[in-house]
Every structure is written in structure tokens, then in C-alpha cells.
N, C-alpha and C positions, 0 to 999 in steps of 0.2 A: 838883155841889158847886162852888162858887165859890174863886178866890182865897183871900179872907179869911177865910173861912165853913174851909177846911183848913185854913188856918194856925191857928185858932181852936180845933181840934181838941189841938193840940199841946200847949196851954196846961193839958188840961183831965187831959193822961195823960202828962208830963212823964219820970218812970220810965223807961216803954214805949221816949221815944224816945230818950234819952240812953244808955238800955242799946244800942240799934243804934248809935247811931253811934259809938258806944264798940268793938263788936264791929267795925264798919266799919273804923274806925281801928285796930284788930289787923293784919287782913285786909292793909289797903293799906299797915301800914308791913311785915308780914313778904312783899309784894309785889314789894318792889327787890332782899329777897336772891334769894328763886327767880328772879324773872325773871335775873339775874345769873349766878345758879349754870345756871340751864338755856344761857346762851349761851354757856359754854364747848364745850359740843358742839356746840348747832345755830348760823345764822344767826338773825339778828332779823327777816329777813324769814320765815324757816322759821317761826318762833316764832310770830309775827304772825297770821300764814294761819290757823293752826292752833289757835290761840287762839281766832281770831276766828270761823274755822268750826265749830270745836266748840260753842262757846257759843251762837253764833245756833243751832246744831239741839238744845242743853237746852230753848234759849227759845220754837223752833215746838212743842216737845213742851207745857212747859208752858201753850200757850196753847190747844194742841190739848184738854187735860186738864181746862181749868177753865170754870166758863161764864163769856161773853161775849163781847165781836167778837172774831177772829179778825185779820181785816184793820182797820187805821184807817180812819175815816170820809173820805171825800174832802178835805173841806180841810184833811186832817193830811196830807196826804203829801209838801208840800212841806218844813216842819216834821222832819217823821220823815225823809227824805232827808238834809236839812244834818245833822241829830244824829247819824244813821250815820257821816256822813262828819268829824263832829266828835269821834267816839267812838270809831272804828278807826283808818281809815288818818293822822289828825292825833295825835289823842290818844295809842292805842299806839302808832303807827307812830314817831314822833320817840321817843317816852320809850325805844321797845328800843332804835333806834340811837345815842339818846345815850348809854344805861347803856353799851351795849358800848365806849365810849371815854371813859365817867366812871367810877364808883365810885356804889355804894348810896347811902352817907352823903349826894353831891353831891345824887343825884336828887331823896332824902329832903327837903334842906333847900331844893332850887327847888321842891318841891312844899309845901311851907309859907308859900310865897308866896298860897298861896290865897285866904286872907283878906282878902289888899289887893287883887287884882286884883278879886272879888267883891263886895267893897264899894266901888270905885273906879265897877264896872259899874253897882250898884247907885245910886251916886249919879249916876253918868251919865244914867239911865234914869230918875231923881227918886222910883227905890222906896227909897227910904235918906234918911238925917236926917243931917248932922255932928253927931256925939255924941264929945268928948273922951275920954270914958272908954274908949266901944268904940276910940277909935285909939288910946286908953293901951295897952287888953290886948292890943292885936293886934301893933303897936312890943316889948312887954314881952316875948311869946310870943316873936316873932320875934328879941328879941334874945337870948333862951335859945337859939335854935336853931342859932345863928352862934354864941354860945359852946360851942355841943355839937359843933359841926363843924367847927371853925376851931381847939380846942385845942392839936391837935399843930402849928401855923403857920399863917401864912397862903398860902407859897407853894404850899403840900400841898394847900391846897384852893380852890386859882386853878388848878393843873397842868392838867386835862383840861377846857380851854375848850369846846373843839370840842362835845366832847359835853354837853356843860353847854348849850350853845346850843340843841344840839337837844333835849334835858329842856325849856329853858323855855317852846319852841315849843308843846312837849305840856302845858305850864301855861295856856299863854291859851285852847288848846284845851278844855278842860277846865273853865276858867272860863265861857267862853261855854257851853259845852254844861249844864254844872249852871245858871246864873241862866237862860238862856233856855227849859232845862227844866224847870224848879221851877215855872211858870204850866200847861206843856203837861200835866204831872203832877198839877196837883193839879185838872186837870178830868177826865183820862182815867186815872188813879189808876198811884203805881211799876210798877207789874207791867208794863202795857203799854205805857208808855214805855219800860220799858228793854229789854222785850224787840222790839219795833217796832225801837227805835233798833238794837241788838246785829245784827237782823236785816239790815236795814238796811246797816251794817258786813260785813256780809258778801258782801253784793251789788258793795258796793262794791271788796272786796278779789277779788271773783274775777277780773278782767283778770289779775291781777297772778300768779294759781295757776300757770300752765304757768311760769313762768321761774323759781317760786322751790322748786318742787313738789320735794321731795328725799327719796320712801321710802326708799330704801335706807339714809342718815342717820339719820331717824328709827327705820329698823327696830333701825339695830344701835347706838342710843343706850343708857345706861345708865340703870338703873331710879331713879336719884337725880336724873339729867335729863329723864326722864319724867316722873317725881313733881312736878318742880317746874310745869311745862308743868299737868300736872293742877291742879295747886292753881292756876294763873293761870286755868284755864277754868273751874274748878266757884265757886273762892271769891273769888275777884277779879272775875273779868265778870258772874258770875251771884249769889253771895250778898250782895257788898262792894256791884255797882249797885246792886241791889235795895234792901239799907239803907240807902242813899245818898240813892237818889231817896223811898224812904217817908221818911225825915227829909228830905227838902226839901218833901214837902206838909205836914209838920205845923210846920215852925221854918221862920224867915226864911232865906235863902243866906248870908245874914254871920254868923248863931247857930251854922250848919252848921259851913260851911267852916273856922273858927276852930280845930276839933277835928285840921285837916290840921297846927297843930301840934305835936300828939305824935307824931306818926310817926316823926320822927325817934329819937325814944325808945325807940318798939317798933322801931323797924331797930336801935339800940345794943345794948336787949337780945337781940333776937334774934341780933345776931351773937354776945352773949355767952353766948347760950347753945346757939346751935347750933354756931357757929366757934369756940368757945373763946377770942374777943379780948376782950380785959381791957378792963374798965370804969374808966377814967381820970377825975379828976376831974372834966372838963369835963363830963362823961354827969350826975354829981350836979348842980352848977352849973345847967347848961343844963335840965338837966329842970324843976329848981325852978322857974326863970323860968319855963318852958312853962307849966306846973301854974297859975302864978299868973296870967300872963297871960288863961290859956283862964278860968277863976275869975273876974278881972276884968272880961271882956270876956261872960260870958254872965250875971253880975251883972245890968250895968248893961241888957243885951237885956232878961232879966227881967223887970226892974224899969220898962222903959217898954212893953213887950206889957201888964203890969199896968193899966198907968193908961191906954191904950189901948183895952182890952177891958172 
């Protein structure tokens, strides 16, 4: 199946894929409290490993489990290489050590960035058009998300730079690895890209196993720090990728990514409903603008896939 020939598919079961990346966007916004909550016990290297290795061996299982290739074809391996390496030790790797010297809300809201770096790629690459509208909802979104996270000041949410810097490292990471995966994926279909890639990441992260290796830690962590670590490996690397990358073969990467800004919103609620922190105006505010933006911005996608197709 071709590029345009999947993206085409998208068009025709809309539903289907709006409910995943909806459930996606659940996923990765109640992602920054556990990962957060598990690093009070472990390190983020600990974290890392362990994530990464677990998830790569759901993802040999399920490939062992279903039919067809097993290994990629030879001239994917180059390909599947950089995306391991774009997907573990860059992607997770900066995001846990920047959480651990930022705050949820921070990560939340450089990971909202999505959309511009995606579509910045995308026009880079001349798969993308300047559509006013698409840079209205995406500006719009974005400017909800800095009022959902900047309400209590500005100095509150400048404070923890360091780690901000290294969130955003985990932004461009992740940018690349979705737009330059969205063509690999919609020839050799989600499943096996992300689990390749996942696999991949693991490879990459073993050097690293002896220095960060800490059973005795992990043995006598708490089962609320375990939980969290669980939910990063089952529904973060393995459920969140997966819907991730089957909405990027059926919607363009800037239809996608655009959804990175609710997240914010599922981190607000979810601290308000598992941490008990009170939902401030700024949460209503800044949501609306999300709402409207993501609304305006996949309007106007729409609306020229339409007259396209």
C-alpha cells in the first residue's frame, strides 16, 4: 500500500481513527504524571531501561504471535535503527531526565509544540501547503496551552529551565521519528514499525544496562511506583505507539499531531483527579482555546483532503 493510497483510507473511516487518537492522547497526557510519580523512587535512567526493555520483549512476543515478517526487510534496517534510536534513548531518554528537574504541566505544554515542529518538517520536506487556517488552530491551540500553564505566573513556569531543555530535546526527537515514520509505516503497516523501532531501542539502550542496572531498588520499590513504570510499558510504548503510528498511516502528521494539544488538559485533569489539585480557571480558559483550535485546525485538514480526493 502506498503513501496516499493509506492516507486515503483515513478519509473513508474517520470515527475509527479519531477514537484512537483520542484514546492516544488519554494515554500520553496521564503519561507525565506516572512517569513523575515513578521517579520519586527510581532514577530516570532506571526508569528508562526498564521501560524500554520491557516493551521491546511485549513487542518480540507480539510479532512472534501474528503473521508476517518477523525481521525487516534489508533495506529497512537502516531506517529501523535511527527510529530506535529516535524513540528510546533521545525521545524517552531527555523527556525522563527533563521531567525529573521540570514539573508534568512543563513537559505537557513542550510537548504541544508538536504541531509546529511537524508541520515546519513537513513543509521543510514540501509534504505540506501554507494553509492560514491550519496555522490559525494550531497558534489558537497553542495559545490555550500557555494559558493553562502559565495561569499561576510566568516566573512558576520559566523556574525549571534545565529540565525544560531537555523535554524539548525529547520534542524534536519525536518530531522526526513520527514525520519520518508515517511514510515507513504506512508501507510496512503500525504494528511493525513500532514494534521494529521499540525493538530497536532496546538494542540501543543495552550498553547502558550494567551502570544503571539497580534490582535491589526496583525490588523494594512501592507498588504505586511500580504501577506507574507498568502503565509507561504496557500503555505508553506499546498501546499509545501503536495508535500513534495507525493514525499516522491513515491522517497526514499535522492532522495527527495537532491532538498533542490536549494533553495538557488530560495532565490537568488527571492531577485533578488523582492528586486532588484544584482546577483553576486557567484549566477552563486554556482548554476552550485547545478545543477550538484542534476544531479549527482539523476543519480546515478536512476540508482540503476533500477536495483532494
Amino acid at each position: 500500500m502506498g503513501v496516499r493510497a493509506a492516507l486515503q483510507v483515513g478519509h473513508q473511516a474517520p470515527a475509527r481513527v479519531y477514537a484512537a487518537i483520542l484514546v492516544q492522547t488519554v494515554l500520553s497526557g496521564l503519561t507525565y504524571l506516572a512517569a513523575s510519580r515513578a521517579m520519586v523512587e527510581l532514577s530516570p535512567a532506571m526508569v528508562l531501561v526498564v521501560r524500554v526493555m520491557a516493551s521491546a520483549a511485549i513487542f518480540a512476543a507480539i510479532l512472534a504471535l501474528t503473521p508476517g515478517r518477523l525481521l525487516p526487510p534489508r533495506d529497512a534496517w537502516w531506517p529501523i535503527i535511527i527510529f530506535g534510536f529516535l524513540v528510546g534513548p533521545l525521545n524517552q531518554g531527555l523527556f525522563l531526565y527533563g521531567l525529573e528537574r521540570s514539573k508534568p504541566v512543563h513537559a505537557s505544554l513542550l510537548y504541544a509544540l508538536q504541531p509546529i515542529g511537524v508541520y515546519l518538517v513537513m513543509l521543510a520536506a514540501g509534504r505540506e501547503q501554507v494553509t492560514w487556517r491550519r496555522v490559525g488552530g494550531i497558534v489558537l491551540a497553542f495559545g490555550g496551552v500557555t494559558v493553562l500553564l502559565t495561569g499561576h505566573g510566568l516566573r512558576e513556569a520559566l523556574a525549571p529551565l534545565v529540565g525544560d531543555l531537555f523535554i524539548l530535546g525529547g520534542v524534536v526527537a519525536w518530531v522526526l521519528y513520527s514525520t519520518e515514520g508515517s511514510r515507513f509505516a504506512a508501507v510496512h503497516g503500525p504494528v511493525r514499525t513500532t514494534a521494529w523501532s521499540m525493538i530497536a531501542a532496546a538494542v540501543w539502550s543495552l550498553p547502558a544496562l550494567p551502570f544503571v542496572a539497580e534490582p535491589a531498588r526496583l525490588f523494594h520499590a512501592s507498588g504505586a511506583a511500580l504501577g506507574c513504570v507498568a502503565f509507561l510499558v504496557v500503555f505508553t510504548s506499546v498501546i499509545a505507539y501503536l495508535l500513534w503510528y495507525y493514525a499516522l498511516t491513515q491522517l497526514e502528521p499535522s492532522r495527527v499531531a495537532v491532538f498533542a494539544n490536549l494533553q495538557p488538559v488530560v495532565t490537568a485533569l488527571g492531577a485533578w483527579a488523582l492528586l486532588g489539585q484544584r482546577l483553576a480557571w486557567e484549566v477552563y480558559v486554556g482548554g476552550a482555546l485547545v478545543l477550538a483550535g484542534v476544531r479549527l485546525a482539523q476543519r480546515h485538514a478536512a476540508r482540503l483532503s476533500s477536495v483532494g480526493d
